[in-house]
Each structure stands twice: as C-alpha cells, then as structure tokens.
C-alpha positions as CSV (number, residue, x, y, z in Angstrom):
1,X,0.0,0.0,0.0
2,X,1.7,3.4,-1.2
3,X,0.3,7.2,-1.0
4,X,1.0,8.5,-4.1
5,X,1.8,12.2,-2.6
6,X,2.3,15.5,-4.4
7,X,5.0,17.8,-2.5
8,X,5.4,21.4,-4.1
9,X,8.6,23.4,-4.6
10,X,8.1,27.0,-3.7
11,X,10.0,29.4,-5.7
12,X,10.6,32.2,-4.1
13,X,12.3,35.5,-5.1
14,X,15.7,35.2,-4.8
15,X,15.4,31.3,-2.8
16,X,14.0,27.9,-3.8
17,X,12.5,26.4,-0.9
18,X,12.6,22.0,-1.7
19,X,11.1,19.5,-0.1
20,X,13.6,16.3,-0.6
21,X,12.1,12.7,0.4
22,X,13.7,11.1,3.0
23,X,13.5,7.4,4.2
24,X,10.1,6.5,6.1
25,X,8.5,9.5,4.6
26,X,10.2,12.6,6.5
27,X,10.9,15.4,4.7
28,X,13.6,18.0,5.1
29,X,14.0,22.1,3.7
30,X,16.8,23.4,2.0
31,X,16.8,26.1,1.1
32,X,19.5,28.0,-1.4
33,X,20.0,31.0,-3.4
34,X,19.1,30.6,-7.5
35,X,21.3,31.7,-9.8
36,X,20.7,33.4,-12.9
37,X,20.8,30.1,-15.0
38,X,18.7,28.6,-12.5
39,X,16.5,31.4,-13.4
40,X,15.9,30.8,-16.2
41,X,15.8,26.7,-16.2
42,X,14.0,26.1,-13.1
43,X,10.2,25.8,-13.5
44,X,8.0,27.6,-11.0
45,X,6.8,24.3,-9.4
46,X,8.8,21.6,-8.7
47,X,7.3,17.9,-7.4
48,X,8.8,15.3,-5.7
49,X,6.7,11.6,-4.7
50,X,6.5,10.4,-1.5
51,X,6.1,6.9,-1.1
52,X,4.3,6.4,2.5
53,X,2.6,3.4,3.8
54,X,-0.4,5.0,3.8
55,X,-3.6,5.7,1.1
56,X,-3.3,4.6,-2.6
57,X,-2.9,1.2,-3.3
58,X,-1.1,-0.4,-6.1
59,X,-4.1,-2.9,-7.5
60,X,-1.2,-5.4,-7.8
61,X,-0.2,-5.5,-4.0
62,X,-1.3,-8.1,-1.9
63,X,-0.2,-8.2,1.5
64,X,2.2,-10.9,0.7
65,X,4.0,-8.1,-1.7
66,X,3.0,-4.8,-0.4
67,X,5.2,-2.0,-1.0
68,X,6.5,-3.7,-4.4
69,X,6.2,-2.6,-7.9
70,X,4.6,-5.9,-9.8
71,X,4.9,-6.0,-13.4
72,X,3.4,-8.4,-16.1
73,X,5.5,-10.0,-19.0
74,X,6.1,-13.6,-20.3
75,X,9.4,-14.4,-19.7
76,X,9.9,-15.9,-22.7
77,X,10.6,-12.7,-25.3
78,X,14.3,-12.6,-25.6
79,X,16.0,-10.0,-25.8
80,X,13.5,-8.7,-24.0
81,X,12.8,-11.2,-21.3
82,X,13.4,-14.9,-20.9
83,X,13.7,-17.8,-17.9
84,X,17.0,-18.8,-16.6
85,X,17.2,-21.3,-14.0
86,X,19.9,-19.1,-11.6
87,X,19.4,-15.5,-9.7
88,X,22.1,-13.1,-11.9
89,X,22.6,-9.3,-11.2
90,X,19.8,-9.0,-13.6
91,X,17.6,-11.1,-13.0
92,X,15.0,-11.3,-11.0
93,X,12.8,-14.5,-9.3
94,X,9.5,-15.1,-10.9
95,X,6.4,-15.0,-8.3
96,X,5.1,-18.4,-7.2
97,X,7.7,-19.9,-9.8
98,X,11.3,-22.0,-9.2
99,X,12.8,-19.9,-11.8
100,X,14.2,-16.4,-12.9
101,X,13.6,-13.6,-15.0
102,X,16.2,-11.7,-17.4
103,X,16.5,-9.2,-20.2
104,X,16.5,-5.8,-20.8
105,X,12.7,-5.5,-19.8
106,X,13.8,-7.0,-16.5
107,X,16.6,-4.2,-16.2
108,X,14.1,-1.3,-17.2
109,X,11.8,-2.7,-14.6
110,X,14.4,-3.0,-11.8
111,X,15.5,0.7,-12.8
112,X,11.7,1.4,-12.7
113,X,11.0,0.2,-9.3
114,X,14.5,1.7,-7.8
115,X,12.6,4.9,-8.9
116,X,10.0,4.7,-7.1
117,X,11.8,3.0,-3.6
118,X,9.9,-0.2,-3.9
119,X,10.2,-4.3,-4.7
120,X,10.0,-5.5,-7.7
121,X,7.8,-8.5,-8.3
122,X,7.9,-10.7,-11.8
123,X,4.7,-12.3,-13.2
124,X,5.0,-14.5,-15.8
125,X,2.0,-14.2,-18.4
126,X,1.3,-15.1,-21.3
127,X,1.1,-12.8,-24.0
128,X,-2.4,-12.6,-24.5
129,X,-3.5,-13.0,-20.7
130,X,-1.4,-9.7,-20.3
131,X,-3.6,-6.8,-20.4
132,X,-6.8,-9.0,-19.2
133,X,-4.4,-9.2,-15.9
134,X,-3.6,-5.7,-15.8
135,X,-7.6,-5.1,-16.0
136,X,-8.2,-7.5,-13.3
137,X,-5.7,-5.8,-11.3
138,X,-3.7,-9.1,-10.6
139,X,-0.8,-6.6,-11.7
140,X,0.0,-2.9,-12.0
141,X,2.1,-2.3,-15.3
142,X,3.0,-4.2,-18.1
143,X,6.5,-4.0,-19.4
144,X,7.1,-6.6,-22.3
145,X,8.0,-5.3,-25.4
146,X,4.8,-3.9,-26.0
147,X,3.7,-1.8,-28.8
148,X,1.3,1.4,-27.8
149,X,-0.7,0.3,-30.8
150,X,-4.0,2.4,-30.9
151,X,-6.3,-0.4,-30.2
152,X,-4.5,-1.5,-27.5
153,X,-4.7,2.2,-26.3
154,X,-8.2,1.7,-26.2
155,X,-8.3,-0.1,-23.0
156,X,-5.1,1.1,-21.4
157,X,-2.6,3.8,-20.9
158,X,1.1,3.9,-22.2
159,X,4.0,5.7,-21.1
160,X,6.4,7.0,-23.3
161,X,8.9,4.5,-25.4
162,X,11.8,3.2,-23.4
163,X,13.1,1.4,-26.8
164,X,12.7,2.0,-30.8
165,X,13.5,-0.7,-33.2
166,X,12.4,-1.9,-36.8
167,X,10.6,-4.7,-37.8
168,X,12.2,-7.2,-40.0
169,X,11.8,-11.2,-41.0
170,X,13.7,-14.2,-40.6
171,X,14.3,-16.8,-42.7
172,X,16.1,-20.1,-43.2
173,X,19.7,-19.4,-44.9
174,X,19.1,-21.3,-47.7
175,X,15.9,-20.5,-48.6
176,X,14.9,-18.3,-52.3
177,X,14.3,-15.4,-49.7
178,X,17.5,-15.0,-47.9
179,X,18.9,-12.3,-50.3
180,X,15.5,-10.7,-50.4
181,X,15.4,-6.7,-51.0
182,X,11.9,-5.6,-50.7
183,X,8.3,-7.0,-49.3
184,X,7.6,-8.1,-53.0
185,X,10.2,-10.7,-52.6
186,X,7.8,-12.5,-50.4
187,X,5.6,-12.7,-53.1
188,X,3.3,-15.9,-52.4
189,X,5.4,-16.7,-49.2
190,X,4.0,-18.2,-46.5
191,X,4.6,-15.7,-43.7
192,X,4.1,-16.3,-39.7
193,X,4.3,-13.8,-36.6
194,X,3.0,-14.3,-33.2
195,X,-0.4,-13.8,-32.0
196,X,-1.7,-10.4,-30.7
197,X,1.2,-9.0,-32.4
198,X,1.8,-6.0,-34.3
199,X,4.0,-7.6,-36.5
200,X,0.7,-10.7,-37.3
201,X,-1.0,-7.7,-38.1
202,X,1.8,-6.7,-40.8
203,X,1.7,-9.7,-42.5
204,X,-1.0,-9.0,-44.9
205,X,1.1,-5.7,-46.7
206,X,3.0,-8.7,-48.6
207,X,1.4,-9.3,-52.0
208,X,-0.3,-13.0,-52.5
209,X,0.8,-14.3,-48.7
210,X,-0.3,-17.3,-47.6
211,X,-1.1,-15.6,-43.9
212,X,0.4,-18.6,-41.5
213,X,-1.8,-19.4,-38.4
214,X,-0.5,-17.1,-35.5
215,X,1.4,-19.2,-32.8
216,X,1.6,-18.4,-29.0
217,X,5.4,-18.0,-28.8
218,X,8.8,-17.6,-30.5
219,X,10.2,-21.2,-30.0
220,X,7.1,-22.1,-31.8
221,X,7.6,-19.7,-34.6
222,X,11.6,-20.7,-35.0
223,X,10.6,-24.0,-35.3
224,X,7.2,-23.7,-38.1
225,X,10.3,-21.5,-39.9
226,X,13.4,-24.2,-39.5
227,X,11.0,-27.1,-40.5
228,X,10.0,-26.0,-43.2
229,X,6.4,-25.0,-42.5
230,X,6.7,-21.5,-43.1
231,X,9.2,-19.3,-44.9
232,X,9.3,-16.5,-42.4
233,X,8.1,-14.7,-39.5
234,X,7.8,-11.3,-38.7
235,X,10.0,-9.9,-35.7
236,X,11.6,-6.8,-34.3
237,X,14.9,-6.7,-34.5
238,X,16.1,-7.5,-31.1
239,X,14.3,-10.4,-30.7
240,X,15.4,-10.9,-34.6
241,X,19.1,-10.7,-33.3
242,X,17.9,-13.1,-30.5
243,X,16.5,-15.4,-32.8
244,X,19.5,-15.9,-35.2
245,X,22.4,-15.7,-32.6
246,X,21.1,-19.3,-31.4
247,X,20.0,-20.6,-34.7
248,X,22.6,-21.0,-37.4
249,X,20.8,-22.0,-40.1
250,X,18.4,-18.9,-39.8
251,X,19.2,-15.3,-40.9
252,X,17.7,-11.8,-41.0
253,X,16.0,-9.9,-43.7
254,X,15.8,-6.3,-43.2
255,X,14.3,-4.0,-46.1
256,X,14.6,-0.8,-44.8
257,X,12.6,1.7,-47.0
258,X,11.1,-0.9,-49.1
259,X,10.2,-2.9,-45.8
260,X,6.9,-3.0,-43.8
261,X,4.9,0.4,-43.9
262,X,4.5,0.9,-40.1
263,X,3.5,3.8,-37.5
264,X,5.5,5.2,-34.6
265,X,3.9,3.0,-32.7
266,X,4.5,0.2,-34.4
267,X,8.5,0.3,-34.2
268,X,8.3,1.5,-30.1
269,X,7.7,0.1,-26.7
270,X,6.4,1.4,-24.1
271,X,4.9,0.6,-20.2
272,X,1.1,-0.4,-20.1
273,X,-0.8,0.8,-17.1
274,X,-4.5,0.9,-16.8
275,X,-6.2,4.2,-17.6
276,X,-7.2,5.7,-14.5
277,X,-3.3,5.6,-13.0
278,X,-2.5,8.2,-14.5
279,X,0.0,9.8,-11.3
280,X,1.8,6.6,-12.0
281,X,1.8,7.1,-15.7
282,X,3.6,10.8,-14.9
283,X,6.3,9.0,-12.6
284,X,7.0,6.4,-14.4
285,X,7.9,9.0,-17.6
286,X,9.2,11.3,-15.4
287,X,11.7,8.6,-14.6
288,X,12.3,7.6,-18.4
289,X,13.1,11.2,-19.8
290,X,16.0,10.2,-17.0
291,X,17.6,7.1,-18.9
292,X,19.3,8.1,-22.0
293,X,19.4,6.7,-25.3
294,X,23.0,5.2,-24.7
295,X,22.0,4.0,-21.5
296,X,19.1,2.0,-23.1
297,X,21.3,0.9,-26.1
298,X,24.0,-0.3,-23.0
299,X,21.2,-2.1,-21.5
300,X,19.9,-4.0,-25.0
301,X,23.4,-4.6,-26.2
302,X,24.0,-6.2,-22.6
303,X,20.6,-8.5,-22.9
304,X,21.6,-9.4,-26.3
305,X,24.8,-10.7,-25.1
306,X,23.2,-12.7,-21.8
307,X,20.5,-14.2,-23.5
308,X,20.4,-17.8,-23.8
C-alpha cells in the first residue's frame, strides 16, 4: 500500500525552498540562493513523490508483496525477457515460480521500481493474458515489449517509449528469400508472426501471402520457420538478433525503405498501465526522460549478449 503524494517546490524571489524525500517519509528544507541560469531553467513548481505506507494502493499488491512494484511479462521474449534457471545481477525471481527472470525488460523494470523506492515482483504471463491481468488488477504495469498500438490504447494507458527498433523477418539461410530486398520478394510466401502482435498484423502488406496461423510463442515460430512450414516470421529486430544468434541455419532480412509500412507506434515500446493511474503514468515518464538513449542501447546490447 503506497500514497501517491504531491509535494510542491516553492519558488521564491531570490530562494528555492525543496522539499527532498527522505527514508520513512520525512521530509527536510533546503533552502539556497538561485542563480541566474537557474532562473531561467527552473520551473515555477517543482514535485517530488513520496512513497508512505499509507492511502493509494497499487491494485497489484497483496499483502504478501506490499510495498512492491509488480509488473506483467512472459518471460519468454528474448531479448527482451526470458527464464533462466539461476538469480544473476539482472535477474529477477519469478512470483510463485522456481525460476528467474532476465532481459532488458527485467533491467528497465528494476531501474523502474528503484525509482520509485519499492520491490519489484515478476509475473510470468502469457502474451495474451497480459492486459486482461492488468484489468483485473492481478498486476500494476506491463512492461514486455509492447507496442502502444491504438487499439490497445483503447483499453489502457502507455508511457512514453523506453526502446525503438524496426521490424524485419527471418528466414532459413538457404531459402529463395535469404537475399530478399523488398516486401515483394515475399511474393506468395508463407509468412508467420506471433499472435496479438503488431507484426501478425503486418503480414497481410505482402502481395499473395499465404497468412500462416499465429502461434503463442517464438520457440514455436523458429521451429514452423526451420521445419519448413513457413518461410518466415515477422520480428523486431532484437528479438530478430535473439533469434539468429542461437539458430545458425536462420538469418535476418531487413528492407529498410522498401520494408513494412509501419507507425510510430509500431517500431516503439512502451509501459502499459491501466487508464485511471495516471500519477503513476507521470512517474514512471518522469523517470524515463532520465535514462538516455546510450543507456538503453547499453542495456539491450547487454541483454543481447546474456540471453540464452
């Protein structure tokens, strides 16, 4: 149970009176002289959160995990996220399960919960029982490589992107498609992605595809693509780099300008809250527009290298 509270800044004129959060929710003034750069730069209200034990629940927390930050994601994404059998520096124990989470979702969610001076707890979920959990309130974000697609946005809220990438295919090395330069290339090609995606959804902007049966998870999508069943699957490029790094005989197509035709939201991911939390929407990109892009491109380069 947290208290979600709102501490103002006063600006005064020649002092700035701040409140700074201190452990168990005391507070203590300083108080110094602004400079002319400070002046200019420093906005007329400044707020800080305080986390007390008090008020505002996070729908998630159960007595059993109160005062923790418990996020949704499958566990089984990679570079994203993915089980490992042993606790790392990264990873992170899955609730109720013998096993451990890892990937650069995992990192962005530990940063996350650092933050905001509280636990983080792993679900693992499948893909599609994601967002009906976060509307049940069995959990209180979602942070698994999801897209903001607008229809999604119709049920819940999204924070700004913590990563941008493209979307690209993967086929078997030897196939007719390997050396493939544009979508027409796939002409007639039997083409899988997984389901709920974005990228099942992108399928159908190939000319005469023979649209493959969605599958639940990427294991199963490698495998219809090494057997033979289909000739390619749809990915970002992550989980594309993922995907090849621990299957030889598969390799990435990327078309660049004469690739998929895709939104914004399409290439981007971003955190999934439910609508009406919204002062955790504000913290939680309050504590994004903190990580910079090298950072984040530390942290996927980092998951790329771990994953299994």
């Amino acid at each position: 149970m947290i208290l979600l509270l709102k501490v103002e800044a006063l600006t005064l004129t020649d002092f700035i009176l701040v409140f700074i959060k201190r452990p168990m929710a005391l507070f203590f003034i300083s108080i110094y002289e602004k400079t002319k750069s400070e002046e200019k730069t420093m906005r007329k209200v400044i707020s800080f959160i305080a986390l007390l034990g008090l008020g505002f629940t996070l729908a998630g927390c159960t007595e059993e995990n109160e005062g923790a930050l418990v996020v949704g994601l499958e566990c089984n994404y990679a570079p994203f996220n993915w089980t490992v059998a042993d606790e790392s520096d990264v990873a992170v124990e899955i609730d109720g399960v013998n096993a451990y989470c890892d990937g650069y979702d995992v990192q962005m969610a530990q940063h996350i919960a650092d933050e905001l001076d509280m636990d983080l707890v792993i679900r693992k979920i499948e893909w599609d029982g994601l967002i009906p959990a976060l509307l049940a309130e069995e959990i209180d974000v979602i942070l698994a490589g999801m897209s903001p697609t607008p229809v999604r946005a119709e049920t819940v809220s999204f924070t700004n992107e913590y990563f941008r990438s493209e979307q690209v295919l993967v086929v078997d090395s030897s196939s007719v498609y390997a050396n493939a330069t544009s979508l027409n290339d796939f002409d007639g090609a039997s083409v899988v992605a997984q389901l709920g995606t974005l990228q099942d959804g992108l399928i159908d902007q190939i000319i005469n595809v023979n649209h493959m049966t969605a599958l639940t998870d990427y294991p199963s999508l490698v495998q219809s693509v090494s057997s033979g069943v289909s000739d390619a699957l749809v990915a970002e490029l992550p989980v594309a780099e993922s995907i090849v790094a621990s299957n030889s005989n598969l390799v990435i197509v990327r078309l660049g300008v004469d690739g998929f035709t895709v939104d914004l939201t399409d290439v981007s991911v971003s955190v999934a809250l439910r609508q009406e939390d919204t002062e955790l929407l504000a913290l939680i990109n309050d504590i994004l527009d903190g990580i910079s892009e090298e950072t984040r491109n530390e942290w996927m380069s980092a998951a790329l290298i771990r994953q299994p």
